[in-house]
Steps between C-alpha positions, in 0.01 A plus 500: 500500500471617139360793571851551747709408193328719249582798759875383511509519174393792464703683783818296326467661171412850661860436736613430162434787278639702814850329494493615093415832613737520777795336228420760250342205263143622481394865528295609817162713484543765738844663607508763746841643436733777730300455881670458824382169596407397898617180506289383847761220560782734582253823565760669247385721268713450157539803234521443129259116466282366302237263490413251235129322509341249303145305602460702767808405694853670518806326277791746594549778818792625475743807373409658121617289192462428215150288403325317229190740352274405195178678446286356759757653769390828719739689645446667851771805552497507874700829506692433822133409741552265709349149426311286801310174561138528475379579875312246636235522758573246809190493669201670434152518436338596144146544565584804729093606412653577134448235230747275337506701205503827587784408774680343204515836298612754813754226621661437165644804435712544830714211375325233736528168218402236737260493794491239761149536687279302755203372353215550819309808437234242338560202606453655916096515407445197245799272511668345216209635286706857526852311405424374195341774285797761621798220382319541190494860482857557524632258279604654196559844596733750393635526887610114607318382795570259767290393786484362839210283641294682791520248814202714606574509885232682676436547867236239567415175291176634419659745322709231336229368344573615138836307479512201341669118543853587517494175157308810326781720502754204306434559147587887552810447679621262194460764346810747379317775517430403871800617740367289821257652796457822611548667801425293804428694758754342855217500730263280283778204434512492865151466594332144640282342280393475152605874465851424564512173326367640164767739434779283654338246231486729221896656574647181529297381156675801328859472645461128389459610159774773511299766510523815733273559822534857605471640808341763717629535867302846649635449829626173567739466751823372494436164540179429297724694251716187521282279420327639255847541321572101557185440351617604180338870447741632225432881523332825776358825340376573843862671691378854589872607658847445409522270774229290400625465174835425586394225777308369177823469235690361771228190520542468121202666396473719214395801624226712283509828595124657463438816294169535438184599585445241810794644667836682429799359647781638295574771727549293813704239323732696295772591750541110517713562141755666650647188715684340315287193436452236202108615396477258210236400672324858545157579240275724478112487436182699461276266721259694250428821373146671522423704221514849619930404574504307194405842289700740751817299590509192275542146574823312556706805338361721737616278810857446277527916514453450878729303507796737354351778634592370862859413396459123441809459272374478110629171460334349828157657416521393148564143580210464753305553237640264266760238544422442874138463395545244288768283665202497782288352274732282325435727155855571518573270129231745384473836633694747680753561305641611206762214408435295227228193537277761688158641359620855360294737727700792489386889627718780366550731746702819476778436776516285788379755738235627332214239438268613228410245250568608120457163343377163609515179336342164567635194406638749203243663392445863619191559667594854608674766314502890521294555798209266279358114533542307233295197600131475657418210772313232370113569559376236777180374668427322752215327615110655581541303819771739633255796434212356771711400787295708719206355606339659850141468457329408800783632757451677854706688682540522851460834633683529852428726751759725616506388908713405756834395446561336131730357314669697152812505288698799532714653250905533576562606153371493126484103505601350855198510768469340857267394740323772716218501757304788460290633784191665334408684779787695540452718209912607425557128527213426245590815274582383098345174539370382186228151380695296333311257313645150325302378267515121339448634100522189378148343580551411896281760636640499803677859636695636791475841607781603762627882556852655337627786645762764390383479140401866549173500266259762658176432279393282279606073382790372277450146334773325280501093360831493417591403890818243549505117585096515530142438331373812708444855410602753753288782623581793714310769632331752692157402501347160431279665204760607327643179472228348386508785194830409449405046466276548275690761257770187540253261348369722262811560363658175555774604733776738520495809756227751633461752735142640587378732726104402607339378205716705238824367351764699521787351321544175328790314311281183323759131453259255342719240420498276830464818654809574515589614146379828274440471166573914441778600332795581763415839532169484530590298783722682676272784491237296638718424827665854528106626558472274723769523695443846480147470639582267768760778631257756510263318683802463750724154402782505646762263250638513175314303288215411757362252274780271499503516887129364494607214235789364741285480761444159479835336421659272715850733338509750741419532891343506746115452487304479183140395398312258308066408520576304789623766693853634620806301417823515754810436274655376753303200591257510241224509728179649386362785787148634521450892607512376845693288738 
């Protein structure tokens, strides 16, 4: 209780000093002087204003006047830019391979101030152990963080394993940092049994609180979209079409439109803006960025300039990136806006049409100014536990023999697969089919090895850790030797990506942290995965970025049949399938 009173009294004497400000009592410490203000309330954008900030926060937004100025006052000549919100990120995920820091410095400068991101990318191979250290780590940042709890859904409770007691995640959703749950995926609240139970546990635990559960509903039709709404799911980055998205707003979801490198739904959705619709409930999000976009195309920015360059109205795109973002989350008394009260994130831009960032300030400070970074991330580290999470001594692998009439997972596109029979002795039917190998890297030593088909690899194996909703590593391949290559360069390295060919390794992009996370500088990085991505489409892969459509191969996200160490999963049911009927 004193510790609540000491922070009112605090915030009353900040609230304070802003009324002086604002009454021309007490001179501010920044003005930015002669912008055209976006005022995200009204979507108006407002020649000839000012802004006035003290402690971080904005005391005046309005038209130019005259202001208190002593010594300790800097002056900001806007020259006519235009003046927004901070964007803010609705939904994403940080640890995109990249690490926090380096994602920190080639965010920050495209005028992305706050970040809200799902914290699994650990936590799906050790639990609450992989929470923990990465709440630390972004606390105290130049870029402001917020976070959403991983529910961890997987396909099968085995795979479940690593989640905790749903009593483990209260102290984090107390927290204000802590937005609520992440993305629930429909199909697991639904299930019988202690799958079902634990997230319907851990949703209604958040909305108790007043925190946010968002949603994920790949799929669903109408009427488990219904429910899933009545339970209390707040939010759907998952609408692919204008009609999905519009079916969504009209259930009272906030729609987060994805623009990233997971998918890219932009183009399908924007005609929606020319109805004439209320889309105060309309965001937009990354879902993450992988490094070689990051560099190329930017973050949230680059997604913005998608945005306007498909004719979403200036003042609609801008304020799915602010305002609406933060009403969502209830931020709304903080962020989103520049009206006084609010945290002064402003990004100078030169007109409302053209978004280029010439200035950026955070909570008043500019961290960006004439195309340069003013601030570094704060250095991190995280525990030596995350950098020996895979642990495969003593495996075997199945090695099945292509005969009769098996079962595999065919490809429809870059991420969606479905069931298939394959007839091996027809040899059109059998053409393209590839081992695919699942691999429990966290110590269980049991595997799975099933067929894919319509990869398109021609020669050689390609490994990768990073795999979603799962403890296994994913191997596909040509040749069962190969694959083997390709395991142990894994452990060696202690995860990541590899393609080898035989017993020589080709290509490799090394994530040692959990296995999921480089420690290279971004564009180190991002060369690493162009090569191989490069490599795995000469040796005759098929997708764009084939790597991410071995990690997804596991997720109970996205249908139709996926696979774990304990064989085939149907999404559908959730039953697990052997090679043969």
């Amino acid at each position: 209780m004193m510790r609540n009173l000491i922070n009112l009294g605090e915030e009353g004497g900040r609230s304070g000093r802003l009324m002086d400000v604002a009454r021309q009592k007490t001179p501010p410490e920044t003005v930015i002087q002669n912008g055209t203000l976006f005022n995200a309330f009204t979507g108006e954008f407002l020649p000839g204003q000012s802004l006035w900030i003290s402690d971080g926060r904005i005391a005046y937004a309005g038209p130019d006047t005259d202001y208190l100025r002593d010594e300790g006052t800097s002056v900001i000549d806007a020259e006519g830019m235009t003046l927004l919100p901070g964007l803010i990120d609705s939904h994403t995920h940080i640890l995109m391979r990249s690490g926090l820091e380096e994602f920190i410095r080639y965010v920050l400068p495209g005028g992305t101030t706050t970040v809200v991101t799902e914290l699994i990318e650990f936590a799906s191979f050790v639990g609450m152990l992989g929470i923990e250290p990465l709440v630390r780590a972004m606390k105290n940042q130049p870029l402001r963080f917020y976070y959403t709890l991983p529910p961890l859904c997987a396909l099968t409770p085995a795979q479940e394993n690593p989640a905790p007691d749903n009593a483990a995640y209260l102290p984090y959703l107390l927290e204000q940092d802590c937005l609520g749950v992440g993305e629930i995926y429909w199909s697991n609240l639904f299930l019988e049994g202690r799958q079902g139970i634990r997230v319907q546990e851990l949703a209604q635990m958040a909305l108790r609180l007043g925190k946010r559960v968002e949603g994920h509903t790949a799929g669903a039709p109408v009427k488990s979209l219904q429910a899933y709404a009545g339970f209390g799911f707040s939010s759907d980055h998952e609408p692919i079409t204008a009609t999905e998205a519009l079916e969504r707003l009209r259930l009272g979801f906030w729609v987060l439109i994805r623009q990233g490198s997971i998918r890219k739904e932009l183009t399908e959705i924007a005609g929606l803006f020319r109805e004439k619709l209320d889309f105060r409930r309309m965001a937009l999000c990354t879902d993450a960025v992988d490094p070689q976009e990051l560099l190329e195309e930017g973050y949230l920015d680059g997604s913005l300039r998608s945005a306007l360059k498909l004719g979403i109205p200036p003042a609609q795109a801008y304020q799915m990136v602010t305002i609406n973002v933060a009403e969502h989350f209830g931020l709304d008394s903080k962020l989103g806006s520049l009206s006084p009260g609010k945290a002064a994130d402003v990004v100078l831009i030169p007109s409302p049409e053209e978004y280029d960032p010439r200035r950026i300030l955070i909570n008043g400070r500019t961290v960006f100014a004439e195309g340069k970074t003013l601030v570094e991330p704060r250095p991190v580290e995280f525990p030596d536990s995350l950098f020996s999470t895979i642990d495969i001594s003593g495996y075997q692998l199945e090695e099945p023999r292509k005969t009769g009439r098996l079962r595999a997972m065919e490809l429809v596109n870059r991420l969606v697969t479905r069931e298939k029979t394959i007839d091996f002795g027809n040899p059109e039917e059998a053409d393209g089919v590839l081992y695919c190998v699942a691999l429990d890297r966290t110590g269980g030593r049991q595997s799975f090895t099933g067929f894919l088909q319509g990869f398109g690899l021609k020669q050689g194996a390609c490994g990768t850790t990073s795999c979603w909703d799962t403890v296994d590593m994913i191997c596909v391949g040509a040749d069962m030797a190969s694959i083997r290559t390709v395991i142990e360069r894994l452990r060696e390295i202690g995860g990541g990506a590899v393609f080898a060919v035989g017993e020589t390794v080709v290509a490799e992009c090394p994530l040692p942290l959990c296995g999921v996370v480089s420690l290279a500088p971004l564009k180190t990085l991002a060369g690493q995965m162009r090569n191989l991505d490069e490599a795995l489409r000469n040796a005759g892969a098929r997708w764009e970025k084939p790597v991410l459509t071995l990690d997804t191969l596991t997720t109970a996200s996205i249908p139709h049949l996926r696979i774990t160490h304990e064989g085939y999963v149907r999404l559908r049911d959730r039953k697990i399938l052997p090679l043969g009927d």
